[in-house]
Biopython code that builds the backbone (N, CA, C, O; Angstrom):
import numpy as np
from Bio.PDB.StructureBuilder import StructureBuilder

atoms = [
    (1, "UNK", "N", (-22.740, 18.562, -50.626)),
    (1, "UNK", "CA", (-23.603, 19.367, -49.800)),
    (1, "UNK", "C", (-23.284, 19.082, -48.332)),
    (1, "UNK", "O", (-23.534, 18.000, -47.801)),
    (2, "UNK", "N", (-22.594, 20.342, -47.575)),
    (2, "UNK", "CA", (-23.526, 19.853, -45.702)),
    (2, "UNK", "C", (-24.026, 20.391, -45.465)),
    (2, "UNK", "O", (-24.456, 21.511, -45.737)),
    (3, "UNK", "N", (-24.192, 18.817, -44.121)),
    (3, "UNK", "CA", (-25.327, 19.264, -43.581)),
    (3, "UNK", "C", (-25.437, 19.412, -42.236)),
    (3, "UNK", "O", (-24.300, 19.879, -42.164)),
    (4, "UNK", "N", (-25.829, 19.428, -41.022)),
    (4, "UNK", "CA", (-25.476, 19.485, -39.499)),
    (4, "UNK", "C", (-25.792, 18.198, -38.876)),
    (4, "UNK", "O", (-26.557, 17.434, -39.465)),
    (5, "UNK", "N", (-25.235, 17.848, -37.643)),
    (5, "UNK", "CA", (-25.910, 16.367, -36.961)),
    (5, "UNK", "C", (-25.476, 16.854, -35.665)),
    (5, "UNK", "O", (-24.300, 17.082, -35.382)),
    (6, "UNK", "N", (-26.412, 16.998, -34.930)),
    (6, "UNK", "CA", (-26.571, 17.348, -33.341)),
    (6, "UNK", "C", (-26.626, 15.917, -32.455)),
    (6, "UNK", "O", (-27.508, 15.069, -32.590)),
    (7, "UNK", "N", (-25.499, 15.833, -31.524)),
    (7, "UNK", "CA", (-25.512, 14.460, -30.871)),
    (7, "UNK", "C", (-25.572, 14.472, -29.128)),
    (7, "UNK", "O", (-24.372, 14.535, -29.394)),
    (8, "UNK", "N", (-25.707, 14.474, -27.990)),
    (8, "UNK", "CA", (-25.308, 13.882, -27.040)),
    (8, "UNK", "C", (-23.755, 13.862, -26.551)),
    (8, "UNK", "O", (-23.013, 13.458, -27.447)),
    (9, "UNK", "N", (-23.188, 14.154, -25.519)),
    (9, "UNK", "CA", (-22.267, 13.606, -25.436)),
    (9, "UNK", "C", (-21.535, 14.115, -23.922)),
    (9, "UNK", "O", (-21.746, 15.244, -23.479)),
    (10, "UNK", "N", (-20.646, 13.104, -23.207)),
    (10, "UNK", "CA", (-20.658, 13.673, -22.126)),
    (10, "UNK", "C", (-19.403, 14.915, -21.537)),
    (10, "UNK", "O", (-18.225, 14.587, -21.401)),
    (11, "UNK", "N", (-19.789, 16.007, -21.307)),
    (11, "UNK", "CA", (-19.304, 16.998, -21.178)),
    (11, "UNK", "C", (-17.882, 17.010, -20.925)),
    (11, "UNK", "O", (-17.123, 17.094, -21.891)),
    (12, "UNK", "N", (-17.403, 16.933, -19.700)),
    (12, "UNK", "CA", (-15.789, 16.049, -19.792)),
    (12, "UNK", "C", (-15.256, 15.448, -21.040)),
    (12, "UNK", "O", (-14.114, 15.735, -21.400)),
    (13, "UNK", "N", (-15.898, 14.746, -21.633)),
    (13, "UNK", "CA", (-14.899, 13.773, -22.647)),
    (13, "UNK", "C", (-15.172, 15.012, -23.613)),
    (13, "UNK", "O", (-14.066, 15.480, -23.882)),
    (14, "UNK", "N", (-16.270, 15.814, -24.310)),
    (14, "UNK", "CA", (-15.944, 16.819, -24.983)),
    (14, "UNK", "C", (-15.181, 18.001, -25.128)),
    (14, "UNK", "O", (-14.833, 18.579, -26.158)),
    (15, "UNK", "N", (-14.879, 18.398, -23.399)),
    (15, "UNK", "CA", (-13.715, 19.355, -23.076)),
    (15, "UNK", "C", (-12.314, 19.204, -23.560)),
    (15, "UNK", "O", (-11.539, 19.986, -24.110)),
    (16, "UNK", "N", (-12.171, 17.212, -22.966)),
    (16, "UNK", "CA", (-10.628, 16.801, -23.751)),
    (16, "UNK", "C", (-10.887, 16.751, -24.826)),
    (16, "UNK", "O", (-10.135, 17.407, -25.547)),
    (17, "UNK", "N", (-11.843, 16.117, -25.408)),
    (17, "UNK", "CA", (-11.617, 15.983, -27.132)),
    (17, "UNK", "C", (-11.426, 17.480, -28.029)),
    (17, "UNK", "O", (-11.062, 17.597, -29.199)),
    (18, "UNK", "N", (-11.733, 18.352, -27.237)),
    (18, "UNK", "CA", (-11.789, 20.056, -27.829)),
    (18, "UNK", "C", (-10.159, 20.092, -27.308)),
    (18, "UNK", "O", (-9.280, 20.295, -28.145)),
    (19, "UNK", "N", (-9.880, 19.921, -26.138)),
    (19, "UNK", "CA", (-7.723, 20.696, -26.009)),
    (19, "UNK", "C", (-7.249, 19.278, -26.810)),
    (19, "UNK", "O", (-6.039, 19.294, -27.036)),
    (20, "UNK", "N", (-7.731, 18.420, -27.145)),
    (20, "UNK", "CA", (-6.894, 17.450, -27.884)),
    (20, "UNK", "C", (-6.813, 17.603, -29.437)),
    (20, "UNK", "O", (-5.772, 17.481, -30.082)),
    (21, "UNK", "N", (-7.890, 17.850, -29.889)),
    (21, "UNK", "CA", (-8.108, 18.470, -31.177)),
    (21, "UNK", "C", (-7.181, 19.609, -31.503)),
    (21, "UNK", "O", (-6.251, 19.538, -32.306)),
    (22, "UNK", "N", (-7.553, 20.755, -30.743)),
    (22, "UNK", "CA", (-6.416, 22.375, -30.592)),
    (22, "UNK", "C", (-5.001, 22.168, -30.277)),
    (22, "UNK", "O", (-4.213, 23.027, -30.670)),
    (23, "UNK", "N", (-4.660, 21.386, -29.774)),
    (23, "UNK", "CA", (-3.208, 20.102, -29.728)),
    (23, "UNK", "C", (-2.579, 19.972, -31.380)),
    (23, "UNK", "O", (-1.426, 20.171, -31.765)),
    (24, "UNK", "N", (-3.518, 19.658, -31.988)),
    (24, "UNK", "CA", (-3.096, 18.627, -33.265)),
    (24, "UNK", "C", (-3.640, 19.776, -34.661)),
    (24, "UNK", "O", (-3.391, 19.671, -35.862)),
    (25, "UNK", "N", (-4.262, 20.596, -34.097)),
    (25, "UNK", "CA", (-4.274, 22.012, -35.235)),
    (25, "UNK", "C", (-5.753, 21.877, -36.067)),
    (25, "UNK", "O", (-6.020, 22.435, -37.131)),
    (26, "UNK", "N", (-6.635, 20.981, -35.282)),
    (26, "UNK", "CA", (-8.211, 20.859, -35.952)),
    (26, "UNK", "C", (-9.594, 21.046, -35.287)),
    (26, "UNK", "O", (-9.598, 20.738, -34.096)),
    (27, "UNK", "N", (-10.564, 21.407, -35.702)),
    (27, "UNK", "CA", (-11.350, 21.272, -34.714)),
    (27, "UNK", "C", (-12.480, 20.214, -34.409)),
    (27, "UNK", "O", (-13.007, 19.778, -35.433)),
    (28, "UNK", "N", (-12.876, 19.801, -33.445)),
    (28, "UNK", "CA", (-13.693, 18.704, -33.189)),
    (28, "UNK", "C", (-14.685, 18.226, -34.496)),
    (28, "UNK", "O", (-15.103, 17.076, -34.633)),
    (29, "UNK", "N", (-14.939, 19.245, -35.333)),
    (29, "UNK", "CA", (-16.085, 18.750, -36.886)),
    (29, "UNK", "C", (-14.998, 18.060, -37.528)),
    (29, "UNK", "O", (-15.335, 16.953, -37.947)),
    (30, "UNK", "N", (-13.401, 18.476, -37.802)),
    (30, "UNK", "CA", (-13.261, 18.201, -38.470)),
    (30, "UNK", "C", (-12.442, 16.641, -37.949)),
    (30, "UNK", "O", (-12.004, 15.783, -38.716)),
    (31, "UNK", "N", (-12.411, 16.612, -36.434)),
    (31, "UNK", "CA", (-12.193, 14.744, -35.864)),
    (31, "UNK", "C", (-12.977, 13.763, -36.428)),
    (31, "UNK", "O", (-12.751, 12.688, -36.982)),
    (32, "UNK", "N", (-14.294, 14.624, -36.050)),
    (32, "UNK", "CA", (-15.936, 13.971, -36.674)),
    (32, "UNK", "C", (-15.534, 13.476, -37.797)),
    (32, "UNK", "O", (-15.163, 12.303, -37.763)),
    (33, "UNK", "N", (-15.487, 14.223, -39.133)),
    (33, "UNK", "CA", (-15.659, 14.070, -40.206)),
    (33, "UNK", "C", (-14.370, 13.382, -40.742)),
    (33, "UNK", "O", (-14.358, 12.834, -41.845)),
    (34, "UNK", "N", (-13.134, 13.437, -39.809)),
    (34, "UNK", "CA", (-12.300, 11.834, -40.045)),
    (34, "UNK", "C", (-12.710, 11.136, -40.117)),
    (34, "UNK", "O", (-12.781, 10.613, -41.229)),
    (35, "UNK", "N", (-13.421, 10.443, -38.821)),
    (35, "UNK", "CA", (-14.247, 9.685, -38.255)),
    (35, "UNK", "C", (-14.892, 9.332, -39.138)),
    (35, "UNK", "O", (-14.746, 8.153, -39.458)),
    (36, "UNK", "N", (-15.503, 9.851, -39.623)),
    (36, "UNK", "CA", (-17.013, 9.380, -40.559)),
    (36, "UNK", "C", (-16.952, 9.431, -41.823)),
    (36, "UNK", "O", (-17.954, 9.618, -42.512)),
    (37, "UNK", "N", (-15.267, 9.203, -42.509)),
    (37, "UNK", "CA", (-14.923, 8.990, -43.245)),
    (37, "UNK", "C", (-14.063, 7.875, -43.315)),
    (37, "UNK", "O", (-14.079, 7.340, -44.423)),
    (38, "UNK", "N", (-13.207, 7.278, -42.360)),
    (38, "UNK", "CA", (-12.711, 6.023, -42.131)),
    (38, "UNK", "C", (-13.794, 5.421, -41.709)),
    (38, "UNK", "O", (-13.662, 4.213, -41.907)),
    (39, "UNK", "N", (-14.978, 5.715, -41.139)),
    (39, "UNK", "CA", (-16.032, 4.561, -41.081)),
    (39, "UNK", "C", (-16.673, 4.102, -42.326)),
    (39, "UNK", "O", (-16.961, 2.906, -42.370)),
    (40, "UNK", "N", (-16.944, 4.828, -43.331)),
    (40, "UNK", "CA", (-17.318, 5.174, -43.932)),
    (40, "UNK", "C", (-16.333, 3.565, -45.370)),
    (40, "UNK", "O", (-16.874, 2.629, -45.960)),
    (41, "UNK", "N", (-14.909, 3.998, -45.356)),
    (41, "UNK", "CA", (-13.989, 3.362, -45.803)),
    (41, "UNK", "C", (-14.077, 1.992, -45.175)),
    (41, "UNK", "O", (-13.934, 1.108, -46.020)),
    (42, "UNK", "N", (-14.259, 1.572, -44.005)),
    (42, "UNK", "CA", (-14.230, 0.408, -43.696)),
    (42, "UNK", "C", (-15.808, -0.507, -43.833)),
    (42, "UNK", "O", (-15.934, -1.727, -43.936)),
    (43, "UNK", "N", (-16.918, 0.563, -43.793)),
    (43, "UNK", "CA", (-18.031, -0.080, -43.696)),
    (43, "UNK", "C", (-18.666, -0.896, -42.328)),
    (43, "UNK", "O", (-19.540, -1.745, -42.156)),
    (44, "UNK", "N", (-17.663, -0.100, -41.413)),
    (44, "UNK", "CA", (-18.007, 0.129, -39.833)),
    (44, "UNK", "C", (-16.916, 0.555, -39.443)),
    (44, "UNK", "O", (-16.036, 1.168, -40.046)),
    (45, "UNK", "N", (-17.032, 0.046, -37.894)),
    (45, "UNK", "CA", (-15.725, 0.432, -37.492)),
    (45, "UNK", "C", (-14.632, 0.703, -37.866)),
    (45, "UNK", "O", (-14.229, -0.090, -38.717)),
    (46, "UNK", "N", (-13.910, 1.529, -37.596)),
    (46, "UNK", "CA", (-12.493, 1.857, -38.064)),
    (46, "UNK", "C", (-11.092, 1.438, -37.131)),
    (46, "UNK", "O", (-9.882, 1.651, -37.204)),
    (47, "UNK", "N", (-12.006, 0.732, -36.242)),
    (47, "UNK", "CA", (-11.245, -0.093, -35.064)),
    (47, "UNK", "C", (-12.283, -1.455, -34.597)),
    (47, "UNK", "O", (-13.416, -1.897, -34.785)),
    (48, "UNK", "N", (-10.757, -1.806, -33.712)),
    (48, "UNK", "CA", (-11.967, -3.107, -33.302)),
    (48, "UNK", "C", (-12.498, -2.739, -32.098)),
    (48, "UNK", "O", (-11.960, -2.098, -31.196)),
    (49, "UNK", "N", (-13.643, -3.215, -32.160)),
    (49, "UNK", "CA", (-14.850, -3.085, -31.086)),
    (49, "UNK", "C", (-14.517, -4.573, -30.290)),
    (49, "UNK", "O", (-14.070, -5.663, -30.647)),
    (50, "UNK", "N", (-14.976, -4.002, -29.063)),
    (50, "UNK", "CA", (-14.166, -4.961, -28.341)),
    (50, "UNK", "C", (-15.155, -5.217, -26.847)),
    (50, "UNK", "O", (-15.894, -4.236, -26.760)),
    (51, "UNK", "N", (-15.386, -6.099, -25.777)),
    (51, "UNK", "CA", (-15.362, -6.579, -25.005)),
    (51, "UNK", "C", (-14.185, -7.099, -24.122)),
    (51, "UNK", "O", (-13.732, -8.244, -24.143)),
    (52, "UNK", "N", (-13.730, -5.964, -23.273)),
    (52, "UNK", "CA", (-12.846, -6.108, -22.262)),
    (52, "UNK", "C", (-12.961, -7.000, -20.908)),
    (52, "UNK", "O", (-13.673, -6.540, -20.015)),
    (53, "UNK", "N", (-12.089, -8.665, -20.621)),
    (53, "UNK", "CA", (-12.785, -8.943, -19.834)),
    (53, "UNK", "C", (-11.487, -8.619, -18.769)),
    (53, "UNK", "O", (-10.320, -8.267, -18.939)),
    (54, "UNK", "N", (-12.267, -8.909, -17.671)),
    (54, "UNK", "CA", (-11.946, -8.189, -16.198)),
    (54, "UNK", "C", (-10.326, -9.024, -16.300)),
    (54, "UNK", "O", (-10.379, -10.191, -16.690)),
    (55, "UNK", "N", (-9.097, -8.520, -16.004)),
    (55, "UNK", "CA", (-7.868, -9.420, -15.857)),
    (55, "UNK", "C", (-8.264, -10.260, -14.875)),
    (55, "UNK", "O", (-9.111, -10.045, -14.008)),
    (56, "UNK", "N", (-7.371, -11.580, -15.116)),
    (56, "UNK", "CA", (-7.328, -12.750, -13.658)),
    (56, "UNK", "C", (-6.652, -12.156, -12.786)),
    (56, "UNK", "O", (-5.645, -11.463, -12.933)),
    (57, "UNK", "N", (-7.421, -12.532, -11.521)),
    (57, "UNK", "CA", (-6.915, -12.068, -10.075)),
    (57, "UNK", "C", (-6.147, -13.044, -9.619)),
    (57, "UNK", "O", (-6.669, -13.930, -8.942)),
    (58, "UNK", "N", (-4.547, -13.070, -9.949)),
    (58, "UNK", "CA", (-3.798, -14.308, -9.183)),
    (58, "UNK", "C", (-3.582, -14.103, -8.093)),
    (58, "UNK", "O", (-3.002, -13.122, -7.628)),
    (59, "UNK", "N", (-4.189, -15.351, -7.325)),
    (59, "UNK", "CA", (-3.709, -15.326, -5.658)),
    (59, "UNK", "C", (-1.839, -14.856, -5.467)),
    (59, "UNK", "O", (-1.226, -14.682, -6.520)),
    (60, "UNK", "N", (-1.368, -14.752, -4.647)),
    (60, "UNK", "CA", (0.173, -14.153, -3.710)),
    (60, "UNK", "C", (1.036, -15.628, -4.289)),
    (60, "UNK", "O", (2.085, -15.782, -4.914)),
    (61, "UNK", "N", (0.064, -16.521, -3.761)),
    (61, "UNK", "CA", (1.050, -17.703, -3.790)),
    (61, "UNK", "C", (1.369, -17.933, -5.411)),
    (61, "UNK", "O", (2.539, -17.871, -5.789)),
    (62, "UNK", "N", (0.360, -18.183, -6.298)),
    (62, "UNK", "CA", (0.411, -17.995, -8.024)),
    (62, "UNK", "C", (1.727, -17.454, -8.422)),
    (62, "UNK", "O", (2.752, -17.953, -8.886)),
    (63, "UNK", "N", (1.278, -16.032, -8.019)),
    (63, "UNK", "CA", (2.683, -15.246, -8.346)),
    (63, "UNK", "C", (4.101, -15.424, -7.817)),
    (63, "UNK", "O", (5.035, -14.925, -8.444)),
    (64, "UNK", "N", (4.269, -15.976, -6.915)),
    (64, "UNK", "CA", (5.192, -16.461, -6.269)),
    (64, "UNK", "C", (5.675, -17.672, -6.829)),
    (64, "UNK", "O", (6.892, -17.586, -6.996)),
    (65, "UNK", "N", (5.120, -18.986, -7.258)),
    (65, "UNK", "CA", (5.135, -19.664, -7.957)),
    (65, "UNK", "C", (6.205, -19.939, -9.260)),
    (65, "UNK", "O", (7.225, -20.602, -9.450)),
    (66, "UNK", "N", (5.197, -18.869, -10.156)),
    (66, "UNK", "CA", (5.589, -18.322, -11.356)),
    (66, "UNK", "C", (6.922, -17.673, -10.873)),
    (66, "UNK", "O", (7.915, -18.263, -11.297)),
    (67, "UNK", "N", (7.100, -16.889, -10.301)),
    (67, "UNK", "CA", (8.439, -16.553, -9.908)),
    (67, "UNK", "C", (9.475, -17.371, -9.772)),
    (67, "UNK", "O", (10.244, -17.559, -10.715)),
    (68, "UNK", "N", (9.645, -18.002, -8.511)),
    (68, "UNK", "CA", (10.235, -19.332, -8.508)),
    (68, "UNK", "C", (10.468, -19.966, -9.813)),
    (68, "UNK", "O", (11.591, -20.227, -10.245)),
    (69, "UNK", "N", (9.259, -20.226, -10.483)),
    (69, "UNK", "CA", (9.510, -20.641, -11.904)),
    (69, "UNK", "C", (10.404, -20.279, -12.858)),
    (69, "UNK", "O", (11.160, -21.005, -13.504)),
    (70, "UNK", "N", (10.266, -19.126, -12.900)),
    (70, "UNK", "CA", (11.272, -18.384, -13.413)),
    (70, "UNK", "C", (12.710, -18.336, -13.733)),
    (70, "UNK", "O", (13.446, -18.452, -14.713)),
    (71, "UNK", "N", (12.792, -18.068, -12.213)),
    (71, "UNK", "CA", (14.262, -17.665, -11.444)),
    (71, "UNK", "C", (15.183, -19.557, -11.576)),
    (71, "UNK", "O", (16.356, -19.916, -11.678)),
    (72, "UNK", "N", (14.044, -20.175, -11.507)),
    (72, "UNK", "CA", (14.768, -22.006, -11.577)),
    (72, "UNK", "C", (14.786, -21.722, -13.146)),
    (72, "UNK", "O", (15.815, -22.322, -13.457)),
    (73, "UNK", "N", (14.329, -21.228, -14.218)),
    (73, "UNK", "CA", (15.056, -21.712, -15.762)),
    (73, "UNK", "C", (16.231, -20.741, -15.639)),
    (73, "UNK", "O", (17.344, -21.268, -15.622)),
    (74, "UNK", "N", (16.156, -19.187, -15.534)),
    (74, "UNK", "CA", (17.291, -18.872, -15.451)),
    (74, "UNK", "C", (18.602, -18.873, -14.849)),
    (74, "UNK", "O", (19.600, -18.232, -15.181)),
    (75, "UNK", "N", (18.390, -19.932, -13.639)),
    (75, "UNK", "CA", (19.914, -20.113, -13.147)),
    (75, "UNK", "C", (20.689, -20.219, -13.451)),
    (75, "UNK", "O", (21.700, -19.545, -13.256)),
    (76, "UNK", "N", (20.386, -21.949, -14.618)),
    (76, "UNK", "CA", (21.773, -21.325, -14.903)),
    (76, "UNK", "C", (22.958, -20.331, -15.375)),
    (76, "UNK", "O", (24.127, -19.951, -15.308)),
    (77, "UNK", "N", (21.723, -20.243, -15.881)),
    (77, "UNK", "CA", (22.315, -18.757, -16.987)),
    (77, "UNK", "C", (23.219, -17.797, -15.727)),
    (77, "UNK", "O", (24.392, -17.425, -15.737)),
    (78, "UNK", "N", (22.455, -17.656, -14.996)),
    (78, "UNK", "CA", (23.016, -16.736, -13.654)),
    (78, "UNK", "C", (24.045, -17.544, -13.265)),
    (78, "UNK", "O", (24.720, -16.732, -12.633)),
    (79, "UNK", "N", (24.484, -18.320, -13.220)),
    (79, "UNK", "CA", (25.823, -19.483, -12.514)),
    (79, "UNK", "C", (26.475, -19.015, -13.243)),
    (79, "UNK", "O", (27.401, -18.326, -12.814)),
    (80, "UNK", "N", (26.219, -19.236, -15.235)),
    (80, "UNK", "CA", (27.485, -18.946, -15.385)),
    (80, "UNK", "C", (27.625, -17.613, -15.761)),
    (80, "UNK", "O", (28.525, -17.336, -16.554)),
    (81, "UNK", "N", (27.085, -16.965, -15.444)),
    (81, "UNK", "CA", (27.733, -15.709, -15.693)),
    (81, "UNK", "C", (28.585, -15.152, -14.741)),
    (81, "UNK", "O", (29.493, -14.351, -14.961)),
    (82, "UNK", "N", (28.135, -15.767, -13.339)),
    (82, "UNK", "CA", (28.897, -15.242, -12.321)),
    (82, "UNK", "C", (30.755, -16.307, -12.183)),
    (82, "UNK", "O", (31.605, -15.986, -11.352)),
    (83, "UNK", "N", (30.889, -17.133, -12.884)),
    (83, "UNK", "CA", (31.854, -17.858, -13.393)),
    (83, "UNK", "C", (32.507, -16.851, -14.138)),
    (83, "UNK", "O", (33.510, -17.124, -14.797)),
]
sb = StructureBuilder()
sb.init_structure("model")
sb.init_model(0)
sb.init_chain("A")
sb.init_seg("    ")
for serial, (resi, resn, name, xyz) in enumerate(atoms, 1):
    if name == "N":
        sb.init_residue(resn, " ", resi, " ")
    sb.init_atom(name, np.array(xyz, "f"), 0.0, 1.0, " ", f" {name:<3s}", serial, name[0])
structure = sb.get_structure()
């Protein structure tokens, strides 16, 4: 049997998800009803849910550092190649 489910959602991200859908030859019910069938299969998510934390802000000198670092293991390698 279906049935309907009316949701929320913010206008922009529904515009792309509609030319992204018409892209790939389906329409947004039937993304949904992927969706809520690999959720469905996993018994949640169908991805991992996640907490993104902010990247480290390395100071100029850090990176510079690390560079240096770098460039000193590969020397030699660079010596002899230029040999």
């Amino acid at each position: 049997m279906d049935t309907n489910m009316t949701f929320r959602m913010d206008s922009e991200v529904k515009a792309q998800m509609s030319a992204i859908c018409s892209q790939l030859g389906m329409t947004t019910s039937t993304a949904f009803n992927i969706f809520a069938n690999a959720f469905v299969r996993a018994k949640g998510m169908p991805f991992a849910v996640t907490i993104m934390e902010e990247p480290t802000k390395l100071s100029r000198e850090k990176m510079l550092a690390d560079t240096d670092q770098l460039l000193a293991e590969f020397a030699p390698d660079y010596t002899r190649m230029a040999e």
